[in-house]
N, C-alpha and C positions, 0 to 999 in steps of 0.2 A: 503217785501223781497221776492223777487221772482225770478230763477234765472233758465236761460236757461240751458237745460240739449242736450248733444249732445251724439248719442247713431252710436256705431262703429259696422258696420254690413258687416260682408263679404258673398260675395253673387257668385254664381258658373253661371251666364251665359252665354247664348252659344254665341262662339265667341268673348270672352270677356277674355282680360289677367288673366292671375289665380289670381294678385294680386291687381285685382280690389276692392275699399273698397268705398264702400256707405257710405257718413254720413249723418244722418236724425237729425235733429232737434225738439225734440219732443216740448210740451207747455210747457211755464214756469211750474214747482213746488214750492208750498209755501212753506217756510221754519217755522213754526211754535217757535217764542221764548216765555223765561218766565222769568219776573223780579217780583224781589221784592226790593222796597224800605224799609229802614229801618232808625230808628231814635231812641231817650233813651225808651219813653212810649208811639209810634204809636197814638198819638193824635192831634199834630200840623202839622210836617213837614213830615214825612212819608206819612199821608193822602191826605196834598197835593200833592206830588209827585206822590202819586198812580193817583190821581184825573186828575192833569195838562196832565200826561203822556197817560194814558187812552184818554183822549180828541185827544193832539196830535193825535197819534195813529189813532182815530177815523175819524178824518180830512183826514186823507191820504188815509182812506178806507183799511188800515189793519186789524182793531178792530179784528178780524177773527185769526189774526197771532198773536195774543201774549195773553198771561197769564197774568196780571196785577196784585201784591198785595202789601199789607203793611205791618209791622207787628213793633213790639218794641223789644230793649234787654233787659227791665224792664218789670218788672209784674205789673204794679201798676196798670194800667188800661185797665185791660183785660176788654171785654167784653163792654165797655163805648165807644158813639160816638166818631168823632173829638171834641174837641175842638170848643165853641161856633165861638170864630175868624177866626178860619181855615176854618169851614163852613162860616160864612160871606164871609169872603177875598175873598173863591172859587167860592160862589154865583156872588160875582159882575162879574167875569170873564166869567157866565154862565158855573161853574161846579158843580154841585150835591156830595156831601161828604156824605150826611143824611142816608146812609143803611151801611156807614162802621162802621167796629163795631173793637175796638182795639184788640190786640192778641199780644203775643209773638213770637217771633223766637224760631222754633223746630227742633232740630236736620234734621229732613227731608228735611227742606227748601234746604239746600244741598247742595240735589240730584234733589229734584223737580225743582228747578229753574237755569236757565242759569245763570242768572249774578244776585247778589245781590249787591245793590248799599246804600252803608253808605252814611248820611247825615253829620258825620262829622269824625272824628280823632279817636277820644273816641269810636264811634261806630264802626268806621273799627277797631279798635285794638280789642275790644270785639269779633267782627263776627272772624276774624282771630287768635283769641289766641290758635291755635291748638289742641283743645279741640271736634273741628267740623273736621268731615272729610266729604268729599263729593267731587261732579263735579263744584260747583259753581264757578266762576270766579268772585271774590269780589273786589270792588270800591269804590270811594267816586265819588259822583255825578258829584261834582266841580275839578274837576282831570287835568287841562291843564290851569294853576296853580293849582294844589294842594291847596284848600279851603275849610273851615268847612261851613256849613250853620247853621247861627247861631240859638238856640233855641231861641224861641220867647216866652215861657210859661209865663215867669215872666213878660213881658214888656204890652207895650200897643197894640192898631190896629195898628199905625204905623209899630211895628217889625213885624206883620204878612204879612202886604202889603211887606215891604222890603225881608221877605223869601221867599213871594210868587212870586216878580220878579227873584232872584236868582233858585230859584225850576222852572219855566217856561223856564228862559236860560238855565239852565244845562240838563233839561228834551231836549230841543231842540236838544242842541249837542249831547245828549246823541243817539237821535234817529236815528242822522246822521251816526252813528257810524255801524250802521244796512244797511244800502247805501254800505259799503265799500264789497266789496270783503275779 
């Protein structure tokens, strides 16, 4: 995201009407964003998301411009990798999961992060139970229908391949969303 800045300069020279105004065009400035995906326990679907989304990102040659993380609204598995599927799933796709490490959501997330993006219902009704004050602007991934992405903890590869397609499309649109004005 990168967005032309036009800078309004009046300028006194000789011969010149008094209400002459120069506009200069300066170089684009990067706009620096920061998300956080979220999900129950930051081990399946969250990691991909951070992972898919980072990649994105990477592709376009932002990596620069945004903030990237995870985290869970469950404590259960602070400090434990993804999920051995989550990492598989991501590997096939040529994404690296293996240095993320689970955490919680903390009051701070916020204020530190633009936009925090729930993985399903349950978790945006959690992130929003007005209990969190901050600048964040909170969402479900899947938002254009209004969709959960469903947890895959309990099932097999299959469910992780299936969240991993739904996590890459909503990561896409999502990123488009950053294009708009």
């Amino acid at each position: 995201m990168r967005y032309p800045v036009t800078t309004k300069v009046c300028v006194a020279l000789p011969d010149a009407p008094a209400d002459l105004v120069i506009m200069a065009a300066t170089p684009e400035i990067a706009v620096p964003r920061s998300v956080l995906f979220v999900c129950l326990g930051n081990i399946c679907r969250s990691p991909l998301a951070e992972g898919v989304f980072r990649s994105l990102v990477e592709e376009r040659g932002d990596g620069d411009l945004f903030t990237i993380d995870s985290a869970g609204t469950g404590a259960w598995h602070i400090g434990n990798p993804p999920d051995p599927r989550s990492i598989d799933v991501a590997a096939k796709y040529g994404i690296d999961l293996s240095a993320q490490r689970a955490r919680q959501v903390v009051p701070e997330d916020f204020t530190r992060f633009d936009t925090i993006v729930a993985m399903d219902a349950a978790n945006l009704a959690a992130l929003g139970s007005g209990k969190n004050a901050g600048t964040a602007r909170i969402r479900l991934l899947l938002d254009d229908p209004p969709k959960d992405v469903p947890d895959p903890y309990f099932g097999g590869p299959d469910g992780f391949e299936h969240v991993c397609r739904l996590v890459r499309s909503g990561c896409e649109r999502f990123l488009e969303t950053f294009d708009r004005p």
